[in-house]
N, C-alpha and C positions, 0 to 999 in steps of 0.2 A: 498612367504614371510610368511603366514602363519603357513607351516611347519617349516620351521624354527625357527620361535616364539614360536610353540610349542614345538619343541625339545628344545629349549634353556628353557621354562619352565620345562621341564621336566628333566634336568639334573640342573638345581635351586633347586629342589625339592628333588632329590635323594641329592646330595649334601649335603642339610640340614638335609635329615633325617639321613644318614653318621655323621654329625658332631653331633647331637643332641645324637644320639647311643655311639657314643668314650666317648663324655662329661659324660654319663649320668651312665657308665657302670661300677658296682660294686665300689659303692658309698661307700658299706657298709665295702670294707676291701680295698682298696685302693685308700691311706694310711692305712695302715694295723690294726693302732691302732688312738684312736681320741687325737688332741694333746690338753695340758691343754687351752687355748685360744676358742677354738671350744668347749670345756663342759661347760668352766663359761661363754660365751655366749648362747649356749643352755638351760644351767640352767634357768637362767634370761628369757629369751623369755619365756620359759614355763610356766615360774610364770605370766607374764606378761600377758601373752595368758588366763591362766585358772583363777586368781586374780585380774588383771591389777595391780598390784605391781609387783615390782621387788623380788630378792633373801632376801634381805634386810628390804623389807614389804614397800619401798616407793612406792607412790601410780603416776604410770606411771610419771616416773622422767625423766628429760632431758638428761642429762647421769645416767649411772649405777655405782656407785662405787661397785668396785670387792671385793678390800680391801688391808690395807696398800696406797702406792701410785697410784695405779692400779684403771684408771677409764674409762670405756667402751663409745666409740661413741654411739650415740640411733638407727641409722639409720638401720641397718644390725639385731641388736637384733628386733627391732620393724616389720621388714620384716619378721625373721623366725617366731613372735611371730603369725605374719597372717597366714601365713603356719602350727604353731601350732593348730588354730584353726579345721584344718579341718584335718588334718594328725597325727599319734603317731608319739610319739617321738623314733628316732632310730639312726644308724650312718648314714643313708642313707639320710632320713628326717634330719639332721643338716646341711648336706652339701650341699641337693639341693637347698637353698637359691642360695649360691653362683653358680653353673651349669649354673642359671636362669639367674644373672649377667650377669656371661661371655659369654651368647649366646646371651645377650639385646646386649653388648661390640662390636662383632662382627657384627649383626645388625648394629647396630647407625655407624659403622667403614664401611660400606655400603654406608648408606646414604653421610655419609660428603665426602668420595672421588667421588662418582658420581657425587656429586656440583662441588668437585675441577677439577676436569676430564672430566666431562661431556662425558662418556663414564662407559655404566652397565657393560663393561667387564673388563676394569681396575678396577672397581668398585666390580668386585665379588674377580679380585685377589687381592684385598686387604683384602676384608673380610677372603677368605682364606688363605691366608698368616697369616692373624693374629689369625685365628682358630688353626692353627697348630704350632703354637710357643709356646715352653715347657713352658715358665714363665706363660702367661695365661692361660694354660690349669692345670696345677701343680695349682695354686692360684685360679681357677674354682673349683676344686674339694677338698676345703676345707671351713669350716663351720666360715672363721674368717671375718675380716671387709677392708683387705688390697685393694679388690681388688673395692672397692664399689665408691672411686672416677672417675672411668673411665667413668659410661655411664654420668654424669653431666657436667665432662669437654667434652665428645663428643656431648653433648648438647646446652653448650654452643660454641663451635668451629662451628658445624652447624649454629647457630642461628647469630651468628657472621661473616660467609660467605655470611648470608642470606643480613644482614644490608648490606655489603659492596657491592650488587646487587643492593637492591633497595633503603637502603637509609631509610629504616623504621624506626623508633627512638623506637616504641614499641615492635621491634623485638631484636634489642640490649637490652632494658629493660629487656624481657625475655632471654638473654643469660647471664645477670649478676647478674640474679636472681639465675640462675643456680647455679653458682660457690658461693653464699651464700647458699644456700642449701646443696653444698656439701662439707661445712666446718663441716655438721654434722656428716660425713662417717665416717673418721678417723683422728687419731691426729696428722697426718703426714699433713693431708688438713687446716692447721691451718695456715700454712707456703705457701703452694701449692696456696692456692685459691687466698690471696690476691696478689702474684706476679704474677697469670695470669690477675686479675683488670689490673695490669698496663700494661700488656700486650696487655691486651684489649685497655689502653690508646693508647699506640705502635702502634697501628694497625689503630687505628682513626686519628693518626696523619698521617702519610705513606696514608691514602685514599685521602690526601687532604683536608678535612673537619678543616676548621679554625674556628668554630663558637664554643664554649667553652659550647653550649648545649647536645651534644653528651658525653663530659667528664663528666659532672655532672649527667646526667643521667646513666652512666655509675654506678659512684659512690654511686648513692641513690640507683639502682638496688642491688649493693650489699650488702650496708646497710641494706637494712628492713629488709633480711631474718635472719641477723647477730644480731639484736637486743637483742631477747630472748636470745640468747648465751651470750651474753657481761652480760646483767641484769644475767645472771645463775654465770656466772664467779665473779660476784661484791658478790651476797651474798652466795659463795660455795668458799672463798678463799684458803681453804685447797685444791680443787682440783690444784689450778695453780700453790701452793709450789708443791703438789706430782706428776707431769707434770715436773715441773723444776729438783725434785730429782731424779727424775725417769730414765731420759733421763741426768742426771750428768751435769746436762748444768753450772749452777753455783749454792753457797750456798744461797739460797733464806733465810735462819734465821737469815743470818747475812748482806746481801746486800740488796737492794733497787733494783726495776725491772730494775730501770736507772743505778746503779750500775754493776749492772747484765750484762746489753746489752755492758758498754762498756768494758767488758771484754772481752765479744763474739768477738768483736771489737779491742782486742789490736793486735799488728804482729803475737805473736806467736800463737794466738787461729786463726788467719787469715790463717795463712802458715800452719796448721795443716791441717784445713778445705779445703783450695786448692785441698791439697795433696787426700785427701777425696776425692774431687769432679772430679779430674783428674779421681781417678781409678775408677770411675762409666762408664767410656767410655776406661775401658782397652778391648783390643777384647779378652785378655783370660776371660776375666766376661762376655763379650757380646755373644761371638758366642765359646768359649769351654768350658770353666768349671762353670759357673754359679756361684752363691751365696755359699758361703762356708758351711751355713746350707744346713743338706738332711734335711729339713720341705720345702725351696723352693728352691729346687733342685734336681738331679739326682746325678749332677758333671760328667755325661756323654755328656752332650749337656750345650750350654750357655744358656744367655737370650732369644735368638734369635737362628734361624736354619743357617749355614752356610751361606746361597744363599743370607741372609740380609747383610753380610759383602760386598759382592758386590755393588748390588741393591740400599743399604740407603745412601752410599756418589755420586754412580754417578746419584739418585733421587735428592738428595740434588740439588746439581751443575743444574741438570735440570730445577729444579724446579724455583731456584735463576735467573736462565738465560733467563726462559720461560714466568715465571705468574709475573703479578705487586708485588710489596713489600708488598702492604697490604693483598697480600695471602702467601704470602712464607714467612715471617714475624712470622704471628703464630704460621703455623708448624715448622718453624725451631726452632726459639726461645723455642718455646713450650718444642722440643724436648732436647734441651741445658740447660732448666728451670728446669727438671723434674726430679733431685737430690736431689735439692737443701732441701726437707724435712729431708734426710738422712744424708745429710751436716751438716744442724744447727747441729744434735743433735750427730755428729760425726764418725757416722756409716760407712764403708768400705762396697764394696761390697755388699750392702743390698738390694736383688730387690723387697723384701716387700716395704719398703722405697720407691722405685722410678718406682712404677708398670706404671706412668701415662705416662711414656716414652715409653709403648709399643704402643699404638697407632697411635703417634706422628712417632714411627721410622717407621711404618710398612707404614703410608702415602706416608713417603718420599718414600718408597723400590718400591711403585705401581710407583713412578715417572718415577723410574727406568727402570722400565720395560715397563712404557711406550716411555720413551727416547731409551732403547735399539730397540725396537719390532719398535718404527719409524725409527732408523737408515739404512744409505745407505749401510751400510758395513754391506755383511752378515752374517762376523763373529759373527758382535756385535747381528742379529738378532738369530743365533744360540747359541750363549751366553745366552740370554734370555731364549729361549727355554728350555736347557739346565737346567736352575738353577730353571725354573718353574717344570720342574722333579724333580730336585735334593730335591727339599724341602717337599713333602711326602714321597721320598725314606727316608731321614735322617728322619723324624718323626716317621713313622714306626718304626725304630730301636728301637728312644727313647721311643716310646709307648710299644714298647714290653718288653722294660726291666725296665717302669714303672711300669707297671700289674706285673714282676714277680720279677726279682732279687731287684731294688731298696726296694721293701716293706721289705723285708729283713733285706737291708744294713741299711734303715734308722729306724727301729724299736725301737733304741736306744734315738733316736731325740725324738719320740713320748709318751715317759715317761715309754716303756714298758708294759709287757702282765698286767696291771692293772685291766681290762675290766676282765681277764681268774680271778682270785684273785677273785673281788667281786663276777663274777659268781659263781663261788665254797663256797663263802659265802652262798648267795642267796639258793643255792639247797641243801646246809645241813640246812637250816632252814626250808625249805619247806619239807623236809625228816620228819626232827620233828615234824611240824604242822599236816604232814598227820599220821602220829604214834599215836600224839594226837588225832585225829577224830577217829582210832580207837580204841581209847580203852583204851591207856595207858597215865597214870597217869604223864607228863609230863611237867616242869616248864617252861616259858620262856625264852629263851636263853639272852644272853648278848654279843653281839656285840662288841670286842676292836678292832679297827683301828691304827695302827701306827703311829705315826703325823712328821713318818721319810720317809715317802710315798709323793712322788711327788703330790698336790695340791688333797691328798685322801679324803678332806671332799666333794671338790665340783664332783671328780668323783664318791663317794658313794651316793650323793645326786642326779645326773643324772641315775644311775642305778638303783637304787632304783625306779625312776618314768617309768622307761624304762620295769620294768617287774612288778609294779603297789604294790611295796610294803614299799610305803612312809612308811608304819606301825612299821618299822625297825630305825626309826629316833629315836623312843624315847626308844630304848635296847641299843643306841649306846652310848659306850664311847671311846673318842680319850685317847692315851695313850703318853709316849717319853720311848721310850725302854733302854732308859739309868736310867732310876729312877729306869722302873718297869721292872722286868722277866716275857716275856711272857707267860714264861712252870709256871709259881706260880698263872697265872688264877683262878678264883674262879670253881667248877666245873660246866660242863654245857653251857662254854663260846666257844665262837667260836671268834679266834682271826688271827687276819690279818697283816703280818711285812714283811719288805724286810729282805732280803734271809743274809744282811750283819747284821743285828739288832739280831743273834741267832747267837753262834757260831756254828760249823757243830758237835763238838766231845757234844754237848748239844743235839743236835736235837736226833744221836745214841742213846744217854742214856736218852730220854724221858721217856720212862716204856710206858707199854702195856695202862696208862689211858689216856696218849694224842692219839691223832690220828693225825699222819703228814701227809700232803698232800703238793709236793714242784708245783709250779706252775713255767712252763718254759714259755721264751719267744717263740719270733718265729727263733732263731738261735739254738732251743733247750736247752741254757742256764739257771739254777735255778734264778729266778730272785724276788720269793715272796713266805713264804710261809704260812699256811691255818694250824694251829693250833683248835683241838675240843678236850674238855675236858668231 
């Protein structure tokens, strides 16, 4: 018995450092280039970390306004801004925030099916199962805020199993504490958190429990944490018009919130949103082509690995037939709830949108497998077996041709070689500065930026602190290439524009006093180029 136990710790162990190694491996270029979402959150952290102000100069703000309608959760910025503390800033260090997420994700996806299973080894395939599913792992290894509801509602889903054991009122207190706290994740958990409250109510009815203490407690649970957010929303009204415009929901200038909702609310914004909600459960988005962005996708593999097309509906049905209502309730519902962000605001296929559904399906798929692996018929047990192989062969694939061809194909998604651009800035003014220390008599350069350059102030403003030379903020000027000619620079300047802002028979006949430099993406294509006068 012992050996055993040891060996079974000891492939625990390899396991994890297996999964910890895939998650954690060349952070720095895959994703090949960093996409705008992951710098002005980065930015922000930084400031916050080294100022306690944001980009903005507020002094640690509840959210971050980016700008325009654009306004940042706190939750994700505020974590990397801890990690700023003791780490530089890099593409490696943005993104390990989120690594650390999705391996807490897969963790806590641990613990809650052990309660529901009561079985570590259902309980590791589920953690593994969800380890190796592309949408988690793809959303791990970026620096944004999507993925940051999952360990709260796995939190609260725990905490929630736990009540309907013993009955503890201050254990449910603590799991709808949770889900107010992770209304501060993202702005998708705004929608998310309070439809699992009532879910949480759902579930307390279905236990039996008639005594109307459990419900209010419920509800004050998720109140307190939500406070601060409501008082921020009353005197920050501009943020809930630019929420409202953002996401196109209705004209907030001209309607009334109540006006607003019943719009959300007539047939055809009803039957629109169906139609939405239908195709978050198509099996081409689920298990083959994933989300029609390459930022979270491949479009080589779905949501989910094959072997969960199987596994999640004959889990389901198990699960339904097996455990009381007040456990299969959660997760099913859960799992049928967890669009609905992507619904309100009309979005197709978005699995940024509806990330809290991985969890939820991967439970049911352990059901699965634990319904097959008990079956009398040994088809159904070699079936199992079977699709418990089949799902690191199929990841394999898609990991191999996430590390190589995707970074590729999706290079275009990620705003292109911008990063190669400012570097070639950066190292002709360092060229200068050391010309200068020896000897010769040289002015200041002048920095122009294109402001036709995909979100170039907050990416010049990241690299800049990345190779330590904020000192470059006050040579710069933003230009619009339609006013100004970039070859008519003052001399001296070092000027930065996509490759479309020059025409090409212009760039030929610069004269010997510009110096062209074209900076290619990663298909080899001109995609920016590095003008020095």
């Amino acid at each position: 018995m012992r050996v055993s136990r040891l060996v079974a710790y000891g492939l625990f162990a390899l396991a994890t450092v297996i999964v910890v190694a895939m998650y954690a491996r060349r952070l720095h270029d895959s994703p090949i280039y960093l996409a705008h979402d992951e710098v002005v959150f980065a930015v922000n952290a930084q400031s916050i970390a080294s100022t306690g102000r944001d980009a903005n100069g507020n002094w640690f703000p509840l959210y971050i306004h980016i700008g325009g309608n654009f306004w940042a959760t706190p939750v994700n910025i505020y974590f990397s801004a801890g990690l700023f503390r003791f780490l530089p800033i890099s593409e490696a260090t943005i993104r390990l925030p989120s690594v650390i997420v999705g391996l807490l994700v897969v963790v806590l996806t641990y613990v809650v099916a052990e309660r529901i299973f009561k079985s570590e080894w259902i309980a590791a395939v589920a953690a593994g199962l969800l380890a190796l599913t592309p949408a988690l792992f793809i959303h791990s290894r970026m620096g944004t805020d999507h993925l940051y509801p999952l360990p709260f509602i796995l939190v609260w889903l725990c905490c929630l199993l736990a009540y309907l054991d013993g009955g503890d009122l201050r254990v449910l207190f603590a799991a709808v504490i949770f889900l107010g706290l992770g209304a501060y994740t993202y702005v998708g958990s705004l929608v998310t958190m309070p439809v699992y409250v009532v879910l949480t109510w759902i579930t307390i009815a279905l236990s039996g429990r008639k005594s109307l203490r459990p419900y209010a407690i419920a509800l004050l649970g998720f109140t307190l944490p939500v406070v601060p957010l409501v008082a921020w929303f009353l005197t920050h009204p501009a943020q809930y018009a630019g929420h409202i415009a953002m996401y196109n929901l209705y004209d907030s200038a001209s309607l009334t919130p109540l006006q607003g909702v019943r719009g959300l609310m007539s047939h055809s914004s009803l039957a629109a949103r169906w139609n939405v909600y239908y195709g978050y459960f198509n099996p081409s988005f689920l298990f083959f082509a994933g989300d029609p962005s390459l930022i979270n996708s491949t479009r080589y593999a779905g949501v989910f690995l094959l072997p969960i097309a199987v596994l999640l509906p004959a889990g389901a049905y198990y699960i339904v037939r097996s455990r009381p209502r007040a456990v299969s309730a959660p997760l099913l519902l859960g799992f049928l709830f967890s669009p609905l962000a992507g619904v309100v605001v009309g979005e197709p296929h978005r699995v940024n949108r509806a990330l809290v559904m991985l969890p939820f399906a991967i439970l049911l798929a352990a059901g699965g497998v634990e319904y097959l692996v008990a079956a009398r018929a040994s088809a159904l047990r070699a079936a199992a077996v079977v699709m418990l192989c089949a799902a690191p062969v199929q990841f394999s694939s898609f990991y191999r041709d996430y590390m190589s061809a995707y970074r590729i194909r999706s290079a275009y998604w990620f705003e292109g070689n911008i990063r190669g651009a400012i570097d070639e800035i950066i190292d002709r003014d360092n060229d200068a500065a050391t010309r200068t220390r020896s000897g010769e008599a040289l002015t200041e350069r002048t920095v122009y930026l294109s402001t036709t350059v995909p979100w170039i102030e907050w990416y010049w403003r990241l690299y800049l602190i990345k190779h330590a030379r904020e000192d470059l903020l006050k040579r710069t000027v933003y230009f619009d290439p339609k006013q100004v000619n970039p070859l008519a620079m003052p001399e001296r300047s070092l000027v930065l524009a996509d490759v479309h802002d020059i025409p090409e028979p212009s760039l030929r006949n610069a004269g010997s006093s510009v110096r062209v430099t074209l900076v290619s993406g990663s298909n080899q294509d001109v995609e920016f180029v590095v003008l020095e006068r």
